[in-house]
Backbone bond lengths (Angstrom), bond angles and torsions (degrees), N, CA, C in turn:
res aa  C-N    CA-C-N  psi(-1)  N-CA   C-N-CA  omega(-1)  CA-C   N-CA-C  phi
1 X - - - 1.449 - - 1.532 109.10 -
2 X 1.376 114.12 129.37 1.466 121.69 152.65 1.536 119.76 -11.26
3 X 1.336 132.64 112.94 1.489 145.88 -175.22 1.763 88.65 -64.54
4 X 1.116 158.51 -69.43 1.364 177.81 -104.05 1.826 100.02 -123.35
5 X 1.055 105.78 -58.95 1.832 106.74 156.67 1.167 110.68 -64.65
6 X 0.943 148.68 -71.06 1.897 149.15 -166.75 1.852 84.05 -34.18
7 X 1.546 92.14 -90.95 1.637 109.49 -172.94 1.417 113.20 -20.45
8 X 1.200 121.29 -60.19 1.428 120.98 173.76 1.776 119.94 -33.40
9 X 1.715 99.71 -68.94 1.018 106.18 -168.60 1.751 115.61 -67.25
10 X 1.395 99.08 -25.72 1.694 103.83 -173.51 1.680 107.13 -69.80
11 X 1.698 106.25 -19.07 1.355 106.27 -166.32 1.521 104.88 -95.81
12 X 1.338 130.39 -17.78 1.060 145.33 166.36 1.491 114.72 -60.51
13 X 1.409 103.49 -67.53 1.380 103.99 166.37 1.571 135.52 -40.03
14 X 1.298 104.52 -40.91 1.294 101.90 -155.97 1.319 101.40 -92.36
15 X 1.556 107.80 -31.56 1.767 99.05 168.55 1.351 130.76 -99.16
16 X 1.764 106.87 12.28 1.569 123.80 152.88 1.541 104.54 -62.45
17 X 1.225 127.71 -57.58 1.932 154.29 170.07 1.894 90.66 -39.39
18 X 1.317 113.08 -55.63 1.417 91.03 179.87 1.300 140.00 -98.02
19 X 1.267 92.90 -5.37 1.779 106.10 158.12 1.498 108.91 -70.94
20 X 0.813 149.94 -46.61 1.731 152.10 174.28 1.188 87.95 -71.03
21 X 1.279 137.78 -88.30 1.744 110.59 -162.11 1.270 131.10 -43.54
22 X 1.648 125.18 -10.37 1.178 139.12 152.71 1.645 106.35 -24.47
23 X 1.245 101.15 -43.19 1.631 99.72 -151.16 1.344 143.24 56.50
24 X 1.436 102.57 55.44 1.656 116.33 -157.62 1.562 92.17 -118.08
25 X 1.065 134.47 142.84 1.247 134.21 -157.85 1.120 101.09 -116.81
26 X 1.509 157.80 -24.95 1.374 154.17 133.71 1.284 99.13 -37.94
27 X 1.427 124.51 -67.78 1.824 92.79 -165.77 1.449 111.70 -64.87
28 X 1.070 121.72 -27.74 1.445 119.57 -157.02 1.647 103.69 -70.16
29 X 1.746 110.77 -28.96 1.307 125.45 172.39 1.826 114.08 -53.71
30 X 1.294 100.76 -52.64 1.602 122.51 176.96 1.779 96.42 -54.26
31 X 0.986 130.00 -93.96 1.061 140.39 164.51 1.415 114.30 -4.39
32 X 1.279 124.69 -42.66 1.192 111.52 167.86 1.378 116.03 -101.60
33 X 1.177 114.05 -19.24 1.370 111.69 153.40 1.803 128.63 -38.38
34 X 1.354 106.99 -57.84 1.135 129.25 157.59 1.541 115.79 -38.42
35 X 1.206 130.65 -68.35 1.294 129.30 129.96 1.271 135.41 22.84
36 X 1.294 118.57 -100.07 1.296 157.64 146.96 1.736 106.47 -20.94
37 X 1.442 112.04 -46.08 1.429 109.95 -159.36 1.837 104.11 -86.06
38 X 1.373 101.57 -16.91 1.434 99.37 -176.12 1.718 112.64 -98.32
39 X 1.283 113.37 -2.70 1.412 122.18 166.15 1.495 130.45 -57.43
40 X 1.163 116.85 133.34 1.376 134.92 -148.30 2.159 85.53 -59.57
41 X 1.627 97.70 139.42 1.359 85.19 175.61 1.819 95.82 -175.97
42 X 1.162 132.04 -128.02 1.698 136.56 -172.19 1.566 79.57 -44.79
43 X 1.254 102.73 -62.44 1.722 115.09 -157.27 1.658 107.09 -91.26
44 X 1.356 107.87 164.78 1.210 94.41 -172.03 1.815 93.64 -99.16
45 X 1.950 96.29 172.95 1.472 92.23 -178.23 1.974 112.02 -72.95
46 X 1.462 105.83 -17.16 1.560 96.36 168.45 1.848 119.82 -59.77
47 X 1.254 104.14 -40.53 1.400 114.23 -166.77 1.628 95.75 -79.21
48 X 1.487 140.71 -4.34 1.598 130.73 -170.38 1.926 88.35 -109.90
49 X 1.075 94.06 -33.98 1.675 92.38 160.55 1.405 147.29 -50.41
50 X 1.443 99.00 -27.31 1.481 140.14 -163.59 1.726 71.07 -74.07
51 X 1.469 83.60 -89.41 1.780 127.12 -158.25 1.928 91.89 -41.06
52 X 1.351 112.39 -38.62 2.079 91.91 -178.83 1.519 86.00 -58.65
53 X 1.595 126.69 -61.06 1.493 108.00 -139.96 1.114 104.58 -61.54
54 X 1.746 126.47 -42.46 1.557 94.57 -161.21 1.405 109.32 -76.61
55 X 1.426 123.76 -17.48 1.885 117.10 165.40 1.564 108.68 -43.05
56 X 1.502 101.37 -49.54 1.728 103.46 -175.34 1.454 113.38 -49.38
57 X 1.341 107.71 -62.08 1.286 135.15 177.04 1.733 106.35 -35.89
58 X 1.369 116.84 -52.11 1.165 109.03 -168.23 1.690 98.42 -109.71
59 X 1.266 119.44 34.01 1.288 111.68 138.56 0.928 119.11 -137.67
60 X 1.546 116.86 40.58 1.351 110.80 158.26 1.995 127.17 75.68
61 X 1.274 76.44 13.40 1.759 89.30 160.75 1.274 159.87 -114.59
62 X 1.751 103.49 84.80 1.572 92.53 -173.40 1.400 158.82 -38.70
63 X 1.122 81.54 -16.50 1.736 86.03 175.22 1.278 107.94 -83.84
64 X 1.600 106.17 -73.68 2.026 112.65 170.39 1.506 100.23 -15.38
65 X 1.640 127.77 -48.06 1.540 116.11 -139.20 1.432 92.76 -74.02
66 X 1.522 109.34 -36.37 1.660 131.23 -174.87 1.249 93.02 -61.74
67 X 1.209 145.12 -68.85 1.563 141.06 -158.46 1.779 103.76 -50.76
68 X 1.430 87.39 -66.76 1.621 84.45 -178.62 1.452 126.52 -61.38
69 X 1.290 111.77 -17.93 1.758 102.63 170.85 1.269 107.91 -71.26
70 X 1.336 113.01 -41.44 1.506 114.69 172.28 1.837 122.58 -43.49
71 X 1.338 96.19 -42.89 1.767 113.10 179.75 1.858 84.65 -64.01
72 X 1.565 112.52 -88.19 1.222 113.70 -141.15 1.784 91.82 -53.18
73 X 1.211 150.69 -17.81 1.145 144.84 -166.95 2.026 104.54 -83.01
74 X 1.428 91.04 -26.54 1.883 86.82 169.67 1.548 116.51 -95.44
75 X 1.471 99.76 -4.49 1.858 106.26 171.59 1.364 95.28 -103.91
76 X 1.357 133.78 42.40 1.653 132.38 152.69 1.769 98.50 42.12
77 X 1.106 111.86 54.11 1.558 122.59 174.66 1.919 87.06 -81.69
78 X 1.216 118.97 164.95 0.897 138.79 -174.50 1.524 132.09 -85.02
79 X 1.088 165.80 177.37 1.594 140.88 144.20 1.333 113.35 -95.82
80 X 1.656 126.50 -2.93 1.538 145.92 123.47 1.058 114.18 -12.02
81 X 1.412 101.00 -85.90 1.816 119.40 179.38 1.327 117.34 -67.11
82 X 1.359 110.48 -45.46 2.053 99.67 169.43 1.637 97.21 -40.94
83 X 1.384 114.49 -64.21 1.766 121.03 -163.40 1.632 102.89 -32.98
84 X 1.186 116.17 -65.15 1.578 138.07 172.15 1.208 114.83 -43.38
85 X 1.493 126.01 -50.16 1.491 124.62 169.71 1.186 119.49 -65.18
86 X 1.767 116.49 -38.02 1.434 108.08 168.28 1.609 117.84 -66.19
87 X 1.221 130.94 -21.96 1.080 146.81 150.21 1.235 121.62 -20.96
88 X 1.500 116.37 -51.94 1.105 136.84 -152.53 1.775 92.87 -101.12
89 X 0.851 122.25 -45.95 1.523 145.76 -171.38 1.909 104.40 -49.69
90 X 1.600 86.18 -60.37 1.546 106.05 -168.76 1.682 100.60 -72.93
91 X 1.166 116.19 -53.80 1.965 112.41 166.56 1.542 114.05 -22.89
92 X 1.431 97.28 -61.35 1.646 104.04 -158.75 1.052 117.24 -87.63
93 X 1.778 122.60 -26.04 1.231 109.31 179.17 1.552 105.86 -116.26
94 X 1.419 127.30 30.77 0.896 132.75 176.05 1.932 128.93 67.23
95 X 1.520 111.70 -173.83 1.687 90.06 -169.10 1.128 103.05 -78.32
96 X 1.454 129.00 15.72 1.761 125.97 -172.45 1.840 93.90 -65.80
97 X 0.826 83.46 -29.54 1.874 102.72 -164.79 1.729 112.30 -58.71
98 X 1.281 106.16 -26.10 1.553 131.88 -169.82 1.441 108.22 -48.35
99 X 1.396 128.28 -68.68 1.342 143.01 166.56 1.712 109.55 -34.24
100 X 1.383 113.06 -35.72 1.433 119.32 -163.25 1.789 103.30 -95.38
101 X 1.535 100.27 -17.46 1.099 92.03 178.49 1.592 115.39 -88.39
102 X 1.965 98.42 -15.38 1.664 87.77 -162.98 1.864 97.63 -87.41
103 X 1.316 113.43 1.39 1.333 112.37 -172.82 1.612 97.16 -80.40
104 X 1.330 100.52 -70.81 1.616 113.25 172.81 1.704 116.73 -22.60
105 X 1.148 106.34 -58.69 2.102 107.13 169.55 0.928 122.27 -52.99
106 X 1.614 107.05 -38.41 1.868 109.64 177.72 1.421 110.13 -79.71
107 X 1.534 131.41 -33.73 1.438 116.09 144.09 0.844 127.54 -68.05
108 X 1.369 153.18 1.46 1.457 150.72 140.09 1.846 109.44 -64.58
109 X 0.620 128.23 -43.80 1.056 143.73 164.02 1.710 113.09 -53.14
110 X 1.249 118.81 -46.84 1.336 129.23 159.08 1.779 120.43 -51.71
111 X 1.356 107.30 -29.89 1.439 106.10 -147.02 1.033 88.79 -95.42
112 X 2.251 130.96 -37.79 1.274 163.64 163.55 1.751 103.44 -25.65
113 X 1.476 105.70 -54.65 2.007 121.53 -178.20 1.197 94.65 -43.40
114 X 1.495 99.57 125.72 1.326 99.46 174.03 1.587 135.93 -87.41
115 X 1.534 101.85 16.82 1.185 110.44 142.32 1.609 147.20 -110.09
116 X 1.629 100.53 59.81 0.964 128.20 -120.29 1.861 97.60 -155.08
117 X 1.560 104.99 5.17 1.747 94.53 -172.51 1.392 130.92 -95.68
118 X 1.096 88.00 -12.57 1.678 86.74 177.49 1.217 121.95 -91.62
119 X 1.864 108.06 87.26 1.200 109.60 166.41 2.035 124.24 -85.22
């Protein structure tokens, strides 16, 4: 696996693990909220996947942008449709977005290596 994928996810994890052991009951609410919002439902969970990245995308968040490529990359989203979503990304939130997009491809592009499958 990707040194840059591992890191991500190990760093995610472990301080996702310590925000909930906090025991704070608003985040933990959010959190499952969060949850909850990407669950298969009107829409499917590929298409709410779509819709985090380009929110991510157009606010400017690397990590979110990373999470969700990761999602749409286990809902067999396309590298078509990434192209198109960044598409969509760069329209709405303008070329501020540009930098986020060229990071975002090269982790898409990461996740793509085909040594690279076990998500």
């Amino acid at each position: 696996m990707n040194k840059q994928i591992k890191e991500f996810r190990e760093y995610r994890s472990k301080m996702n693990e310590r925000i909930l052991t906090s025991d704070n009951l608003v985040l933990k609410r959010l959190f499952n909220l969060d949850t909850n919002t990407y669950a298969e439902g009107a829409l499917s969970t590929g298409i709410k996947e779509m819709l985090g990245l380009v929110s991510s995308m157009v606010l400017r968040c690397d990590d979110c942008i990373k999470y969700h490529l990761e999602k749409c990359y286990e809902q067999k989203v396309t590298t078509e449709e990434i192209m198109e979503i960044f598409s969509v990304a760069n329209i709405v939130g303008g070329t501020i977005v540009i930098p986020h997009t060229r990071r975002a491809l090269e982790y898409w592009d990461l996740l793509n290596n085909s040594e690279n499958q076990e998500i």
